[in-house]
Backbone atoms as SQL, in Angstrom:
CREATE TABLE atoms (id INTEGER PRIMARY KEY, chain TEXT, resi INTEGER, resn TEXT, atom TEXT, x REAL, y REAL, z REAL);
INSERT INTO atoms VALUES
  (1, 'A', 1, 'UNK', 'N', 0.817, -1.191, 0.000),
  (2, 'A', 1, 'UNK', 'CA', 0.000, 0.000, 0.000),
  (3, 'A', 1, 'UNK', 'C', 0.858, 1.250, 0.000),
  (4, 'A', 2, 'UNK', 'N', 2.049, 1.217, 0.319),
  (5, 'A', 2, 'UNK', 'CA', 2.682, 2.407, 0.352),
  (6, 'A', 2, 'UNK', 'C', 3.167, 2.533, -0.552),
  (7, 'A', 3, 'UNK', 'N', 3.512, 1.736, -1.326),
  (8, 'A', 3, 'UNK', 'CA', 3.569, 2.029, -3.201),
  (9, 'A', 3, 'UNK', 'C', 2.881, 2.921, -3.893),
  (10, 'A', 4, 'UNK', 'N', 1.793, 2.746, -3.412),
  (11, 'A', 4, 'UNK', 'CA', 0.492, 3.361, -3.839),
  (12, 'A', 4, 'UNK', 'C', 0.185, 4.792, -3.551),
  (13, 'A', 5, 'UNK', 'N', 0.799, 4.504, -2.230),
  (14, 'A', 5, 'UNK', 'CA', 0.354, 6.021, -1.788),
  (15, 'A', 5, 'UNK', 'C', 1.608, 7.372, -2.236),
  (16, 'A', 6, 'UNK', 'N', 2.681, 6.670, -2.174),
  (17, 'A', 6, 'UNK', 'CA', 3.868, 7.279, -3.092),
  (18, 'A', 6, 'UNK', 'C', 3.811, 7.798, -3.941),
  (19, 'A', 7, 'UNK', 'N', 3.398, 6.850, -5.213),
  (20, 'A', 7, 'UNK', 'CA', 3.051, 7.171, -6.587),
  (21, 'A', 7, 'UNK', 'C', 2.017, 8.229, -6.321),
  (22, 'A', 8, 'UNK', 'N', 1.225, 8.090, -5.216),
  (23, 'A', 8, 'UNK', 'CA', 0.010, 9.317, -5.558),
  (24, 'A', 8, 'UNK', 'C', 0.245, 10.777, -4.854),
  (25, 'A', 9, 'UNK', 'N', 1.234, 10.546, -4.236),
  (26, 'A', 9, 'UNK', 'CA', 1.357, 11.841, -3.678),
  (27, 'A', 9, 'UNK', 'C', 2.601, 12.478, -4.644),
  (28, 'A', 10, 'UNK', 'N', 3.453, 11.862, -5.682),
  (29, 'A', 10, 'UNK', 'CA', 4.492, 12.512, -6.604),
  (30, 'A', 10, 'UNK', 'C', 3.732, 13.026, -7.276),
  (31, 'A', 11, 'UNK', 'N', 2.189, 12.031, -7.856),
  (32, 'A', 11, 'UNK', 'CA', 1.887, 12.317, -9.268),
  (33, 'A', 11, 'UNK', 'C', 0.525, 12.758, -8.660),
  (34, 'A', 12, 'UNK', 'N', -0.057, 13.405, -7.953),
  (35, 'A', 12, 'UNK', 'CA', -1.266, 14.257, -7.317),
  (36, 'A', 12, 'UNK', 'C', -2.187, 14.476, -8.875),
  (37, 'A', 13, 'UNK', 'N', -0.970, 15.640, -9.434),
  (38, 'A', 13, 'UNK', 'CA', -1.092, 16.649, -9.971),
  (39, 'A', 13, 'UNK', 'C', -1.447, 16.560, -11.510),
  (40, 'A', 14, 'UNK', 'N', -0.959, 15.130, -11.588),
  (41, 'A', 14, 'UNK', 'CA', -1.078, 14.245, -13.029),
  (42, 'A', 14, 'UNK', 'C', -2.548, 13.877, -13.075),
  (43, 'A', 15, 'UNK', 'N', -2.947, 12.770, -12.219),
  (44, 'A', 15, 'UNK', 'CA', -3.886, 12.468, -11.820),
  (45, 'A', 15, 'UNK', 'C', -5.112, 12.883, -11.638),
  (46, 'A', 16, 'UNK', 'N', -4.979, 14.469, -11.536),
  (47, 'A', 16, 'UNK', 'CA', -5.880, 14.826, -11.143),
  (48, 'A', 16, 'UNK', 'C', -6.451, 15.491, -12.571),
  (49, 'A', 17, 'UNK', 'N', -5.468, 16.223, -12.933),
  (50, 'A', 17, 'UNK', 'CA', -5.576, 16.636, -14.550),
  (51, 'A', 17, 'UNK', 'C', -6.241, 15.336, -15.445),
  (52, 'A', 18, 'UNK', 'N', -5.752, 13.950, -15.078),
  (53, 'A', 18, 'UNK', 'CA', -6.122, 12.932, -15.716),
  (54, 'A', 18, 'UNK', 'C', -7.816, 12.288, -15.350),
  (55, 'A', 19, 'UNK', 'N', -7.820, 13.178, -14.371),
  (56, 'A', 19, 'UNK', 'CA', -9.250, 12.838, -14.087),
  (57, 'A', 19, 'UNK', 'C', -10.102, 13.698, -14.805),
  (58, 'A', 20, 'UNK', 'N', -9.733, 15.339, -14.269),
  (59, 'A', 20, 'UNK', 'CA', -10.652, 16.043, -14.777),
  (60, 'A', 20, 'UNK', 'C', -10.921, 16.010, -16.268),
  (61, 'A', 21, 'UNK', 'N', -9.796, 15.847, -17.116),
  (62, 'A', 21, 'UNK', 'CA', -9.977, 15.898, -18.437),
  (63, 'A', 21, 'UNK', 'C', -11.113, 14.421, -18.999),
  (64, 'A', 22, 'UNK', 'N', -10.885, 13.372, -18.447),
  (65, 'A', 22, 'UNK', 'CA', -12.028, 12.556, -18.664),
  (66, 'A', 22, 'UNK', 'C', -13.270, 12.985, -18.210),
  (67, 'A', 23, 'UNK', 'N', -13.288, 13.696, -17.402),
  (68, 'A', 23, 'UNK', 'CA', -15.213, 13.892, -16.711),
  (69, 'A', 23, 'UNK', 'C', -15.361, 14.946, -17.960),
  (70, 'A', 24, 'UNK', 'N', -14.587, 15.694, -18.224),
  (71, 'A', 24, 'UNK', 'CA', -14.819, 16.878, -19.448),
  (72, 'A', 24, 'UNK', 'C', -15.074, 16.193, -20.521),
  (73, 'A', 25, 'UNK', 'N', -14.279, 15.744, -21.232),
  (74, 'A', 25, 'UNK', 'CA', -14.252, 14.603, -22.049),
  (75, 'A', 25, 'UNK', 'C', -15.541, 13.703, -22.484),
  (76, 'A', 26, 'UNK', 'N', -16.036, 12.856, -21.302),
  (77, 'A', 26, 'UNK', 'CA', -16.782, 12.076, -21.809),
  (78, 'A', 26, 'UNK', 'C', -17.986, 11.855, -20.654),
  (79, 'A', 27, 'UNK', 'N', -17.686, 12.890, -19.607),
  (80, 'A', 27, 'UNK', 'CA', -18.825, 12.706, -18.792),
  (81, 'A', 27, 'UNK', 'C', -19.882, 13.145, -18.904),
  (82, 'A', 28, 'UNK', 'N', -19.649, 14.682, -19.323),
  (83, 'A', 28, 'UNK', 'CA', -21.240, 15.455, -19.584),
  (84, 'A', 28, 'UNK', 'C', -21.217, 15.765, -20.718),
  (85, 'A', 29, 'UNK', 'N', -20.773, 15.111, -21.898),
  (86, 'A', 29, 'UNK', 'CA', -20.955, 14.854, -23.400),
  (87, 'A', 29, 'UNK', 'C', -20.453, 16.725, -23.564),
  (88, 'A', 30, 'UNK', 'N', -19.901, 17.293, -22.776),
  (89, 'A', 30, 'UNK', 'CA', -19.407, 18.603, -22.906),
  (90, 'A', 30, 'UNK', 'C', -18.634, 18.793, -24.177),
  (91, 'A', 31, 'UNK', 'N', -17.563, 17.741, -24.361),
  (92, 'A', 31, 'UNK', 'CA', -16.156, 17.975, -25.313),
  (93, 'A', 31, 'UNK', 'C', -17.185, 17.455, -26.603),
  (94, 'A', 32, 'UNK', 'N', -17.929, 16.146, -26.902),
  (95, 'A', 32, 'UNK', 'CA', -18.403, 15.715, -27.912),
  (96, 'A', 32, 'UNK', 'C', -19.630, 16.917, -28.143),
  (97, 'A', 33, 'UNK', 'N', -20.125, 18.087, -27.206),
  (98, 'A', 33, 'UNK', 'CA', -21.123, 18.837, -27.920),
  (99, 'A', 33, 'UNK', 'C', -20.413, 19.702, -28.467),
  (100, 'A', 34, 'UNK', 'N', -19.040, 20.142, -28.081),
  (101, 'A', 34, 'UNK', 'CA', -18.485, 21.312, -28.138),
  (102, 'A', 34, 'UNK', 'C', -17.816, 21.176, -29.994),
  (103, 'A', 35, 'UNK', 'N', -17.619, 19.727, -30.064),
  (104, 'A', 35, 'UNK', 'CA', -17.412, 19.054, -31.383),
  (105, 'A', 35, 'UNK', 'C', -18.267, 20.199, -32.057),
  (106, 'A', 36, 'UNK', 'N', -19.292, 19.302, -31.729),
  (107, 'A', 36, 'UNK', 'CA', -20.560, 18.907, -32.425),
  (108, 'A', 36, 'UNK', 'C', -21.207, 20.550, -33.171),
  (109, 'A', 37, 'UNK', 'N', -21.103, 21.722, -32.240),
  (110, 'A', 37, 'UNK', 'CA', -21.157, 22.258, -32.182),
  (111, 'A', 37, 'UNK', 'C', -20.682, 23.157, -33.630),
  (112, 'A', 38, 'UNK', 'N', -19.143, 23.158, -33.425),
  (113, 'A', 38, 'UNK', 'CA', -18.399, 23.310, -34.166),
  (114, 'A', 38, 'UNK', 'C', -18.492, 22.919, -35.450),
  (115, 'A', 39, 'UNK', 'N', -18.839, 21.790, -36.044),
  (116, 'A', 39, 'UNK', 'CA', -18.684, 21.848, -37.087),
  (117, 'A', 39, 'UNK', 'C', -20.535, 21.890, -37.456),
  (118, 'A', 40, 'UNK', 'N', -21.566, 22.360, -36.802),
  (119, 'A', 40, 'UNK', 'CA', -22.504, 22.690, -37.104),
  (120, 'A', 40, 'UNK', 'C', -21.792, 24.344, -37.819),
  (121, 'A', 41, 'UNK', 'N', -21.147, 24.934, -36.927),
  (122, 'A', 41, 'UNK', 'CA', -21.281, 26.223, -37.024),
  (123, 'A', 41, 'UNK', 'C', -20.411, 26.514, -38.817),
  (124, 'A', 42, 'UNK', 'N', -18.839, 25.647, -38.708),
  (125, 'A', 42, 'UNK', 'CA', -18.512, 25.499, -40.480),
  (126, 'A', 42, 'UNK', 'C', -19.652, 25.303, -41.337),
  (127, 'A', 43, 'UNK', 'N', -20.734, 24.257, -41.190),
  (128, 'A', 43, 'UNK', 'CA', -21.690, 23.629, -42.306),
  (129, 'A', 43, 'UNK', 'C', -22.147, 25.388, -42.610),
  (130, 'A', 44, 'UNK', 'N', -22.737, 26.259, -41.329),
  (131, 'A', 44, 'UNK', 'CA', -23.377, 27.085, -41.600),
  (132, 'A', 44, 'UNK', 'C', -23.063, 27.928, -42.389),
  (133, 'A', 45, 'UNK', 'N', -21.581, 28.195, -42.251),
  (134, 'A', 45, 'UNK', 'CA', -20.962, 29.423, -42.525),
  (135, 'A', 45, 'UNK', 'C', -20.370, 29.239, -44.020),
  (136, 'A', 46, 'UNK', 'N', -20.584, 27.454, -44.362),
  (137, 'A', 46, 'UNK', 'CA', -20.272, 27.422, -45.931),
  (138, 'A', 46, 'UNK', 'C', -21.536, 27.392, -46.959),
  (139, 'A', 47, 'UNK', 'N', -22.708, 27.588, -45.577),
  (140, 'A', 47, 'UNK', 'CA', -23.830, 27.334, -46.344),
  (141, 'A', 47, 'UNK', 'C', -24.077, 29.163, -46.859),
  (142, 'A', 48, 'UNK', 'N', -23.573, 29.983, -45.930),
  (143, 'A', 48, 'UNK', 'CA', -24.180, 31.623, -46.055),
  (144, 'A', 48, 'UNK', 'C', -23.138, 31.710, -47.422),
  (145, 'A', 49, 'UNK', 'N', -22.036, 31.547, -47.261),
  (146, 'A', 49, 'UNK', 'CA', -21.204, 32.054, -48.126),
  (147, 'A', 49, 'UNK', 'C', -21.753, 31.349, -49.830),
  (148, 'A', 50, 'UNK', 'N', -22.020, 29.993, -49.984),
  (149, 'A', 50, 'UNK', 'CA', -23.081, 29.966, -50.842),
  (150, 'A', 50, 'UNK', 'C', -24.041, 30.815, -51.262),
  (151, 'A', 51, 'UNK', 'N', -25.113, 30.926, -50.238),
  (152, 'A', 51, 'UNK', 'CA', -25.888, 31.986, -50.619),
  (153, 'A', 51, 'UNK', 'C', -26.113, 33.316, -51.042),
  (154, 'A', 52, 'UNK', 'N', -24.393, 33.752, -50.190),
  (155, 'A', 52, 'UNK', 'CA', -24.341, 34.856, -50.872),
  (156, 'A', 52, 'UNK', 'C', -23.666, 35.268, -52.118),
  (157, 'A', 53, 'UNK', 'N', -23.052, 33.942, -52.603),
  (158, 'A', 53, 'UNK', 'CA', -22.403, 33.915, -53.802),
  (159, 'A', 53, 'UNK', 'C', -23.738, 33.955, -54.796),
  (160, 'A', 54, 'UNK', 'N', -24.957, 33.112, -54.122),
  (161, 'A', 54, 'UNK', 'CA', -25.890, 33.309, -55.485),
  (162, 'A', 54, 'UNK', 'C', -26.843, 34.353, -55.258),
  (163, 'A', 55, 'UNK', 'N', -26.615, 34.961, -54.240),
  (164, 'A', 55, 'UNK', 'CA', -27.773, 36.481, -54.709),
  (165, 'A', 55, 'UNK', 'C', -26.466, 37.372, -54.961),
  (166, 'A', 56, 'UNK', 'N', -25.429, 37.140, -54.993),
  (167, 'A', 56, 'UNK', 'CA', -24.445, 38.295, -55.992),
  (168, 'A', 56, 'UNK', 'C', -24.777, 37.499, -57.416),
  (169, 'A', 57, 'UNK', 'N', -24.785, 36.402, -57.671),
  (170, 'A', 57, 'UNK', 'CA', -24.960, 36.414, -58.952),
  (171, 'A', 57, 'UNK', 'C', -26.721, 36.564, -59.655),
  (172, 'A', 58, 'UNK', 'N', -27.918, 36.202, -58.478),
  (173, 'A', 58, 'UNK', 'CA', -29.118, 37.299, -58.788),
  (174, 'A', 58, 'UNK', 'C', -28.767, 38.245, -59.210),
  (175, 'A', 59, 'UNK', 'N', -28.132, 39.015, -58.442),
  (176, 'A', 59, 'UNK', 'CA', -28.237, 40.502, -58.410),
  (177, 'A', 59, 'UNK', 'C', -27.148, 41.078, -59.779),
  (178, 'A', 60, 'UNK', 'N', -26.835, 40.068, -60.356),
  (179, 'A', 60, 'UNK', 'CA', -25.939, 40.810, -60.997),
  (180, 'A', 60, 'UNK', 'C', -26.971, 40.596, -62.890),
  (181, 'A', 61, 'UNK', 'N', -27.646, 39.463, -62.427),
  (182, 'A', 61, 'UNK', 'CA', -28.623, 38.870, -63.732),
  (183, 'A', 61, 'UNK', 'C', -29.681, 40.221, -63.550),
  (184, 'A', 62, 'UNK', 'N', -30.086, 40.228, -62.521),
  (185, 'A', 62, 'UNK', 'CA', -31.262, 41.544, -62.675),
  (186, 'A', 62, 'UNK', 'C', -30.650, 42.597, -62.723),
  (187, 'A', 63, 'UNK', 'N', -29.560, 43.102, -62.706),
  (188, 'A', 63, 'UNK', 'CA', -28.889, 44.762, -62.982),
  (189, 'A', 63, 'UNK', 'C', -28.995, 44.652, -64.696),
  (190, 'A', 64, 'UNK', 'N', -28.977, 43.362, -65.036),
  (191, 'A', 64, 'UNK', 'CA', -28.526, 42.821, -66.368),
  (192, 'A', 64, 'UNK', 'C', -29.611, 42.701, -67.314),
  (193, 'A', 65, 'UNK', 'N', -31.017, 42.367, -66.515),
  (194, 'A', 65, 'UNK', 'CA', -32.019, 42.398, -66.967),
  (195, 'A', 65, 'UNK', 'C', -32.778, 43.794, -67.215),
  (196, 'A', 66, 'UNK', 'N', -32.224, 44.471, -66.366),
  (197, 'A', 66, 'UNK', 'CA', -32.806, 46.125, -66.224),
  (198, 'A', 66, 'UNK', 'C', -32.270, 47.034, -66.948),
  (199, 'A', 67, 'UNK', 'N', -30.894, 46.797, -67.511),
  (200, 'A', 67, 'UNK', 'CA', -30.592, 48.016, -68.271),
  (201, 'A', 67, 'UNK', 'C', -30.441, 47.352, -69.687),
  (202, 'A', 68, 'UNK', 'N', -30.104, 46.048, -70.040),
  (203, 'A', 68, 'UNK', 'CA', -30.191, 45.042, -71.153),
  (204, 'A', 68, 'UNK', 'C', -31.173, 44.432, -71.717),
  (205, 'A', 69, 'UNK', 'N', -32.004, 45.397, -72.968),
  (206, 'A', 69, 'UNK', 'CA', -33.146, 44.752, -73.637),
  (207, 'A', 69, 'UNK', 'C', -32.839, 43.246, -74.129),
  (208, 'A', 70, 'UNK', 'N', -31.290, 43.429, -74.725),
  (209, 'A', 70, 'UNK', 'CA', -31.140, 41.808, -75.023),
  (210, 'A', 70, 'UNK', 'C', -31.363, 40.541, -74.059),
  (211, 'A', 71, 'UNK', 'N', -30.760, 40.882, -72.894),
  (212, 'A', 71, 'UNK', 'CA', -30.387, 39.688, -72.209),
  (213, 'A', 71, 'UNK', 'C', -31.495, 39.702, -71.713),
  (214, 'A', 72, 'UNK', 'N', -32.487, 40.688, -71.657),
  (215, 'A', 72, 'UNK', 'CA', -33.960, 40.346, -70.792),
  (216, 'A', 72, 'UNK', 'C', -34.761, 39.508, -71.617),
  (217, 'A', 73, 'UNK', 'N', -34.694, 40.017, -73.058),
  (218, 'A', 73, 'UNK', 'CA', -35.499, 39.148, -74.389),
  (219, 'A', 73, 'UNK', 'C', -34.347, 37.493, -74.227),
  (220, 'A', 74, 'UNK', 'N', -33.537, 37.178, -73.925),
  (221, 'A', 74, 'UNK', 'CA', -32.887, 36.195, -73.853),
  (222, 'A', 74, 'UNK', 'C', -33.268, 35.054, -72.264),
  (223, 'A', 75, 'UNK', 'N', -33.444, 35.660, -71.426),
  (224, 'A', 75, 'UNK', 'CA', -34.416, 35.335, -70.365),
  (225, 'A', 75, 'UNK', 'C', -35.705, 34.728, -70.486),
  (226, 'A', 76, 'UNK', 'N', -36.051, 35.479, -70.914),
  (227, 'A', 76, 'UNK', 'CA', -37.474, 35.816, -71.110),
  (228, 'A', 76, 'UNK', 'C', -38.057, 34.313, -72.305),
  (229, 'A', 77, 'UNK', 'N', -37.088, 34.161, -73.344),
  (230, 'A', 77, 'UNK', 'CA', -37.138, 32.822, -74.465),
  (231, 'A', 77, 'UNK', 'C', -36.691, 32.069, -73.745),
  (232, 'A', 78, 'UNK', 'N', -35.825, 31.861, -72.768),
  (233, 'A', 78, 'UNK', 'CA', -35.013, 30.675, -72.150),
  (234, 'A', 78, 'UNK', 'C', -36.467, 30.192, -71.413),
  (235, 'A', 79, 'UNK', 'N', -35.801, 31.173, -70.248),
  (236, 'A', 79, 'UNK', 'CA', -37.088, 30.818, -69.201),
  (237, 'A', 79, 'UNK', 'C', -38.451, 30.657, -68.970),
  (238, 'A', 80, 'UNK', 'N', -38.862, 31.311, -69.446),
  (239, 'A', 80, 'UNK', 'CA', -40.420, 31.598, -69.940),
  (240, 'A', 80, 'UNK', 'C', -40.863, 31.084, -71.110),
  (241, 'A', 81, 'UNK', 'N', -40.153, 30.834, -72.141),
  (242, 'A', 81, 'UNK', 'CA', -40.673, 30.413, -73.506),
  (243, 'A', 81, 'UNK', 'C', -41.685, 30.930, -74.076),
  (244, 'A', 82, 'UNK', 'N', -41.121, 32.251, -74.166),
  (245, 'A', 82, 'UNK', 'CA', -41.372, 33.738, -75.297),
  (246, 'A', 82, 'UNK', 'C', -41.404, 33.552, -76.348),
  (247, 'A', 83, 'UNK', 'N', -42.091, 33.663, -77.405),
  (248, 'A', 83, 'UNK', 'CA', -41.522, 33.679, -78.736),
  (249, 'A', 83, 'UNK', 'C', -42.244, 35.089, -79.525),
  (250, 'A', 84, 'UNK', 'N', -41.531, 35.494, -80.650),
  (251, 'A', 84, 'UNK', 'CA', -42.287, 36.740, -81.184),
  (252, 'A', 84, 'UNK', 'C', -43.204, 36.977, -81.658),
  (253, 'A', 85, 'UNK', 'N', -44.119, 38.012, -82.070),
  (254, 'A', 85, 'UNK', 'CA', -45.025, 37.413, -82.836),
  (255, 'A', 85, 'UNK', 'C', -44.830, 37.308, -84.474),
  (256, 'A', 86, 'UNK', 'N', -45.476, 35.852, -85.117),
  (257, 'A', 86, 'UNK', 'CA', -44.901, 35.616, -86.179),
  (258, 'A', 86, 'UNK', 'C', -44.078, 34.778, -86.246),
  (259, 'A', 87, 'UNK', 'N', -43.393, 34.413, -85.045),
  (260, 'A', 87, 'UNK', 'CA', -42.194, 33.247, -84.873),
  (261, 'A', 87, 'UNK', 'C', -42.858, 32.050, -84.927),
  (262, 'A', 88, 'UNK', 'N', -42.089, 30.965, -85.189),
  (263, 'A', 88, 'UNK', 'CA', -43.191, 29.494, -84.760),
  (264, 'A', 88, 'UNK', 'C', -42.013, 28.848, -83.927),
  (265, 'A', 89, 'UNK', 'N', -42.607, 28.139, -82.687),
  (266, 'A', 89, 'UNK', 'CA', -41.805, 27.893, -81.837),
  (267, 'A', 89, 'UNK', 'C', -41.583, 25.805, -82.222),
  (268, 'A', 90, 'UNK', 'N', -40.990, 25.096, -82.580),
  (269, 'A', 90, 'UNK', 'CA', -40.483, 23.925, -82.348),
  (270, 'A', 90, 'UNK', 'C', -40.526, 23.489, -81.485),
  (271, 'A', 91, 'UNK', 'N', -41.045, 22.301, -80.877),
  (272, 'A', 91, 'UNK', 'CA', -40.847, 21.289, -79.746),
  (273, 'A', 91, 'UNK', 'C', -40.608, 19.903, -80.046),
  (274, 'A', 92, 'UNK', 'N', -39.395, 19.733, -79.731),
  (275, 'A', 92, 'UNK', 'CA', -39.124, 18.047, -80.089),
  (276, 'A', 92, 'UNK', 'C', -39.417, 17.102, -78.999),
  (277, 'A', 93, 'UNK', 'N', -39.846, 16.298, -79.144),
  (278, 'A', 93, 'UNK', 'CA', -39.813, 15.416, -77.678),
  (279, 'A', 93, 'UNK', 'C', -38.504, 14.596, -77.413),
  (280, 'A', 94, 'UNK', 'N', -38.232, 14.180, -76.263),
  (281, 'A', 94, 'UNK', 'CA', -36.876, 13.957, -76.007),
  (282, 'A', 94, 'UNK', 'C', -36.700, 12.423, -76.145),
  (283, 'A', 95, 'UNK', 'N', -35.720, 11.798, -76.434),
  (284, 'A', 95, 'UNK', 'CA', -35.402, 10.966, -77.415),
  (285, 'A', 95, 'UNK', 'C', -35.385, 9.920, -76.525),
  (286, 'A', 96, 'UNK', 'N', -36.121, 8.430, -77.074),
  (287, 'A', 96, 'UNK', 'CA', -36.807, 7.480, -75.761),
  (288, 'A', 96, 'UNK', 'C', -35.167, 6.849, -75.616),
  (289, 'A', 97, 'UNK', 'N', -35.325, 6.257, -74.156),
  (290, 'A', 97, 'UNK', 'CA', -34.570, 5.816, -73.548),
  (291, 'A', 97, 'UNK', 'C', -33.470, 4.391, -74.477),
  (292, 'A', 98, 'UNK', 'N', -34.419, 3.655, -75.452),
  (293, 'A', 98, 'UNK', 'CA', -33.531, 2.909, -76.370),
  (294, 'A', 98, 'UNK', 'C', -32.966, 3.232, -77.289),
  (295, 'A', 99, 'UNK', 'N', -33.351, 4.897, -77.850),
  (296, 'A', 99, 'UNK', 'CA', -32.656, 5.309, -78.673),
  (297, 'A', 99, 'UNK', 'C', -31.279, 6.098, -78.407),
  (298, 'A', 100, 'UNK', 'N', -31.206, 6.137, -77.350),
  (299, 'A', 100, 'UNK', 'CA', -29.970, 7.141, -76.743),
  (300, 'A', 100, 'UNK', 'C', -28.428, 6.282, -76.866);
């Protein structure tokens, strides 16, 4: 027993650090929320920076649409399926699955 008590009175200080860091660790799921946490907060912050990459590129289609008769008439046939009057518009149907 006095082995024991040796080792614990050199290494108190080890021990005790070796304790607390496990109750932190894995006792009150503290260290695994603090994770957890964390890389919630990256997902978020690559999700804004997305978003704001695509309302800069909104915003740059509608500056584009507003002062550009072309690219609005180019919109406008893409998206909408505009045609002029007098134009005749084509529709092919899309080509069956054994012919591809």
């Amino acid at each position: 027993m006095s082995r024991l008590r040796r080792f614990v009175q050199r290494h108190w200080a080890r021990l005790l650090l070796s304790v607390f860091l496990l109750v932190v660790f894995f006792g009150n799921q503290g260290f695994r929320s603090l994770v957890r946490n964390w890389l919630e907060l990256r997902h978020l912050r690559a999700e804004i920076a997305s978003l704001e990459r695509e309302q800069e590129r909104l915003t740059r289609r509608l500056r584009s649409a507003k002062t550009d008769s072309a690219a609005l008439e180019r919109m406008a046939r893409r998206e909408l399926g505009f045609v002029k009057p007098g134009e005749i518009e084509y529709r092919f149907p899309p080509p069956s699955p054994e012919r591809k």
